[in-house]
Backbone bond lengths (Angstrom), bond angles and torsions (degrees), N, CA, C in turn:
res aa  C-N    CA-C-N  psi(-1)  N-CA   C-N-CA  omega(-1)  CA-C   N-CA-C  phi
1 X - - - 1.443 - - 1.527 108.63 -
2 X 1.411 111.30 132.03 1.333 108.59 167.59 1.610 139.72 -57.87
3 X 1.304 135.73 156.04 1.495 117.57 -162.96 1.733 88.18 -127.85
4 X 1.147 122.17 179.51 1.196 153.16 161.46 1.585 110.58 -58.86
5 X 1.146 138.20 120.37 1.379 138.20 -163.28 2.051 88.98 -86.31
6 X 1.412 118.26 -27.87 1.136 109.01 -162.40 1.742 103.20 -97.74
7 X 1.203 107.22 -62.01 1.618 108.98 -165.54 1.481 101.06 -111.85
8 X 1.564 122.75 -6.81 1.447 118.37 156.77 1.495 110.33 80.68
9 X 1.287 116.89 11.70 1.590 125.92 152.65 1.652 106.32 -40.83
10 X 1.552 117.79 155.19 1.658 120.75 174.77 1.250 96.35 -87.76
11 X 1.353 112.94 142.99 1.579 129.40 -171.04 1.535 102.03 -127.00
12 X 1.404 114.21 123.70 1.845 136.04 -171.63 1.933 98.45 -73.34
13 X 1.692 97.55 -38.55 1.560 100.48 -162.89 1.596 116.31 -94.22
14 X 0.694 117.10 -167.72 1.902 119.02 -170.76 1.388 107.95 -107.36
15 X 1.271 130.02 22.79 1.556 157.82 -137.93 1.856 103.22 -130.04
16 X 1.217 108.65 106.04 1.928 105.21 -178.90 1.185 102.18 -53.89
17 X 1.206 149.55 -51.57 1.330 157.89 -169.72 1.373 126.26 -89.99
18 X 1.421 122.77 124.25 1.952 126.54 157.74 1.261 112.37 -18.78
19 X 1.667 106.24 -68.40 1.349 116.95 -155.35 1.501 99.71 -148.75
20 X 1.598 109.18 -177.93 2.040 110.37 177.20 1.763 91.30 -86.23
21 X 1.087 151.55 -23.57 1.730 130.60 -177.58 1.423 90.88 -59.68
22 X 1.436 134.14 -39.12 1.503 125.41 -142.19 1.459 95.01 -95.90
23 X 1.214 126.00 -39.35 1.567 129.97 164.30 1.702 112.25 -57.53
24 X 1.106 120.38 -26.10 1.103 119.12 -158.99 1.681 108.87 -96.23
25 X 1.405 83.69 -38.12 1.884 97.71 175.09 1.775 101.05 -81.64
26 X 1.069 134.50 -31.62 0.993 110.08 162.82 1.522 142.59 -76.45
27 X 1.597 108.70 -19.04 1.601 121.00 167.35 1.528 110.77 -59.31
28 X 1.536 119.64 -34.80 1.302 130.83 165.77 1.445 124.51 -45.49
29 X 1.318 93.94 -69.66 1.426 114.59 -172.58 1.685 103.01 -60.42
30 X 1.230 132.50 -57.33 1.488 156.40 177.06 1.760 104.37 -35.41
31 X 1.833 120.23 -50.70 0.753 138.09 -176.31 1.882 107.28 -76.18
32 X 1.200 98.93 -23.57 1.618 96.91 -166.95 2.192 86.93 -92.12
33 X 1.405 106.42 -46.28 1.640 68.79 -174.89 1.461 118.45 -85.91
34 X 1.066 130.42 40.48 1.517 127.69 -161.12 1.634 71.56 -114.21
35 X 1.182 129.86 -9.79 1.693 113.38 -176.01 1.459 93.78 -94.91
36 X 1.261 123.44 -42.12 1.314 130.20 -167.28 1.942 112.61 -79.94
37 X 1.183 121.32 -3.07 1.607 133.45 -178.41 1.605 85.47 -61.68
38 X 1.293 131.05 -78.02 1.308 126.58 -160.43 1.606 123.46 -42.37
39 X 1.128 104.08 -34.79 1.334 117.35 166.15 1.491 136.14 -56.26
40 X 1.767 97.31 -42.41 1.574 105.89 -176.46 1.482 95.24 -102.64
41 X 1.153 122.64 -2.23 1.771 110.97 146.29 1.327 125.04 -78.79
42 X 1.104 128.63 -1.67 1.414 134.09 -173.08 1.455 103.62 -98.88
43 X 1.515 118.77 -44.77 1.138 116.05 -155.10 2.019 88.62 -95.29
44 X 1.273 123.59 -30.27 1.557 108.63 -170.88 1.590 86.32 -61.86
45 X 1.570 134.52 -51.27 1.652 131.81 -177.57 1.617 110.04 -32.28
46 X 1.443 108.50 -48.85 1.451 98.67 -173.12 1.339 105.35 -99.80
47 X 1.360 148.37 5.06 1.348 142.21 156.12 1.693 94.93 -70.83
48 X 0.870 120.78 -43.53 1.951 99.41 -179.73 0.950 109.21 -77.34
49 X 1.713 136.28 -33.81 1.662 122.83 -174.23 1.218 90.81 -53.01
50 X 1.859 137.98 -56.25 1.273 144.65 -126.97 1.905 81.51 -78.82
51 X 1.702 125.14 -42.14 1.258 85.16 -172.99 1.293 98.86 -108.52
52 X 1.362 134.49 50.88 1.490 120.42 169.87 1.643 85.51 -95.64
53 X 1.667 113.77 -60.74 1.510 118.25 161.25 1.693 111.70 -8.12
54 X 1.288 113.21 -78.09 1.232 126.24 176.17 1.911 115.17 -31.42
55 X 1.940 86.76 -66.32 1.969 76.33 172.50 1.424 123.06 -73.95
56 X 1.205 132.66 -7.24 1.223 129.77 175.64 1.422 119.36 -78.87
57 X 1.956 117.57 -8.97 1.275 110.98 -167.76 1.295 95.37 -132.87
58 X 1.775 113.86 17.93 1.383 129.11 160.15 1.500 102.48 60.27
59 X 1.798 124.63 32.78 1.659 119.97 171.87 1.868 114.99 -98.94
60 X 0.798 117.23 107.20 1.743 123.27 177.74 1.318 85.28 -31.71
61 X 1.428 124.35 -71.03 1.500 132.68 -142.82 1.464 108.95 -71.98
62 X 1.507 130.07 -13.83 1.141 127.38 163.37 1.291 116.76 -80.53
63 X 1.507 122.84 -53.74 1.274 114.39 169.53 1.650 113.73 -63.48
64 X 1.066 147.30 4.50 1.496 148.43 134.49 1.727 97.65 -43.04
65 X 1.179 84.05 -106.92 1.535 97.85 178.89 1.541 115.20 -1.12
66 X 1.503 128.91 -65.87 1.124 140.01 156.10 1.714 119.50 -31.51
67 X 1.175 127.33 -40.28 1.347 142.04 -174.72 1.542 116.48 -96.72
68 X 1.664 112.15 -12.07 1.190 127.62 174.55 1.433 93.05 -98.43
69 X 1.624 135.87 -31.31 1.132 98.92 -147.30 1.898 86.56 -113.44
70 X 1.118 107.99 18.26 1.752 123.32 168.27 1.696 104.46 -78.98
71 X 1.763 99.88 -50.30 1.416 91.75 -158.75 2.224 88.81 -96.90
72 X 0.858 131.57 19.38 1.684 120.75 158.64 1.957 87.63 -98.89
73 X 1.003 151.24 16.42 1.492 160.62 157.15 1.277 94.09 -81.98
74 X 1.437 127.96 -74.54 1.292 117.42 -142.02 1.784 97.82 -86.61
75 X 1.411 108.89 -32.39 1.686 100.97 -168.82 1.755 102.91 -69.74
76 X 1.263 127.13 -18.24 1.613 144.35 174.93 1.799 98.21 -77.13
77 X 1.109 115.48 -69.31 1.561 113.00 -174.47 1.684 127.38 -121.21
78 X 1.692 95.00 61.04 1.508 98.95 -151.63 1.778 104.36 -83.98
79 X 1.353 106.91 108.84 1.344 113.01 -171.53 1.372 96.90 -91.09
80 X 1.280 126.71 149.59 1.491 134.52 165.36 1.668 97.66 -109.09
81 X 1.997 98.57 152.46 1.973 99.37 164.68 1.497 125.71 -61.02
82 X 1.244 121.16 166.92 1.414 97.44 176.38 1.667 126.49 -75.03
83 X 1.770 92.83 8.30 1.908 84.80 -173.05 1.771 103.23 -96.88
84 X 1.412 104.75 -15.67 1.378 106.63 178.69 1.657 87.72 -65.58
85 X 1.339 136.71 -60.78 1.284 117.21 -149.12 1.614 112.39 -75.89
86 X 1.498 102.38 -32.66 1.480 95.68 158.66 1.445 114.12 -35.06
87 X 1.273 136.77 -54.82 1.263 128.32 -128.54 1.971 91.31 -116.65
88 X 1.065 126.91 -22.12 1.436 129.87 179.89 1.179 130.76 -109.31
89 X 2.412 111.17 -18.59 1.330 123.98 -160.57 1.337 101.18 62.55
90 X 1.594 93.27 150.73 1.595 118.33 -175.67 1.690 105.16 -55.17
91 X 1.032 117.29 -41.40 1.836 108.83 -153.38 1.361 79.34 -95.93
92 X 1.269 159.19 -0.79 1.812 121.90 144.97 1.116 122.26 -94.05
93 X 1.235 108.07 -18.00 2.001 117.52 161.07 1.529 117.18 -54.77
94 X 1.314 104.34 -48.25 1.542 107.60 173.87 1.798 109.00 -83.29
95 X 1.101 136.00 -17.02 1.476 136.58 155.11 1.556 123.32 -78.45
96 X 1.409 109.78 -15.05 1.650 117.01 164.63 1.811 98.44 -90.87
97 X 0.906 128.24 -33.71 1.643 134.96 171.64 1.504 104.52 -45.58
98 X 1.100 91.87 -58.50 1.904 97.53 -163.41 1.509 94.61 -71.50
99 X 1.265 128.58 -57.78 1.358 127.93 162.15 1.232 116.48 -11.85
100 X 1.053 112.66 -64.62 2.185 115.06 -173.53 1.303 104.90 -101.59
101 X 1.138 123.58 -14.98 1.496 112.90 152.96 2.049 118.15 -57.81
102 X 0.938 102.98 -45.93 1.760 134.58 160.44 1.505 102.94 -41.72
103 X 1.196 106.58 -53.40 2.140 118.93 169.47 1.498 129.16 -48.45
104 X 1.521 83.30 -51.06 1.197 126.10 -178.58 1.338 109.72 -55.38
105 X 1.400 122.25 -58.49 1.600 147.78 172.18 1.833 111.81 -44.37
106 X 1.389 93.08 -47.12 1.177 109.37 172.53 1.086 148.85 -42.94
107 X 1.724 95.90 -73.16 1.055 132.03 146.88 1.692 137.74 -21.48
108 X 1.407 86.69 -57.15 1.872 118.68 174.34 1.451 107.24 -54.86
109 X 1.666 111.21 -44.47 1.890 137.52 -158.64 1.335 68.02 -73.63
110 X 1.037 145.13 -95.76 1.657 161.24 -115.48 1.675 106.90 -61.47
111 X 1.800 100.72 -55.96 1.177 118.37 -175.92 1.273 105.59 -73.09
112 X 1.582 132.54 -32.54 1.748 118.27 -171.92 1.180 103.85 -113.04
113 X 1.483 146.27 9.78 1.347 129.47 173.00 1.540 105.49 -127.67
114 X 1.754 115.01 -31.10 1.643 115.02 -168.68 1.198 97.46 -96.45
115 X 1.300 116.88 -56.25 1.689 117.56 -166.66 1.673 127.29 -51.18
């Protein structure tokens, strides 16, 4: 069954969208990160130099750093693919984003200060 491209309600008709707010908030939203893509490609590029850097100079705490500063990327500009949003709508794709971006954060803490 088809879902809602925006808030991911089940949809009866052959129609991406519930209603026009949900089309409408998503042409918005869609348009605002297509400005912001360049950005969260730049910064996932330099979160891996930071931990390739890291494994090459054999420091836990750099490759942390690197994995912290991937997942404050994704919880800031957490883009989902388009089949996740097919399958969940935008507003739990981008709330499962921030979620493992949140992991991500974690993760990084674990690897450069505990591990």
């Amino acid at each position: 069954m088809k879902k809602c491209r925006y808030c991911g309600r089940e949809l009866n008709s052959p129609l991406e969208f519930c209603c026009n707010e949900c089309e409408n908030n998503y042409r918005k939203i869609v348009e605002k990160d297509n400005r912001k893509i360049k950005c969260f490609i730049i910064g996932i590029i330099v979160g891996f130099l930071v931990m390739f850097y890291g494994i090459l100079s054999n420091s836990d705490f750099i490759i942390g750093a690197g994995i912290i500063l991937i997942g404050i990327l994704v919880v800031l500009l957490p883009f989902a693919t388009p089949e996740t949003i097919v399958f969940l709508g935008y507003q739990k794709s981008k709330f499962i984003g921030r979620l493992l971006g949140m992991l991500l954060i974690v993760v990084g803490i674990w690897v450069g200060f505990i591990g």
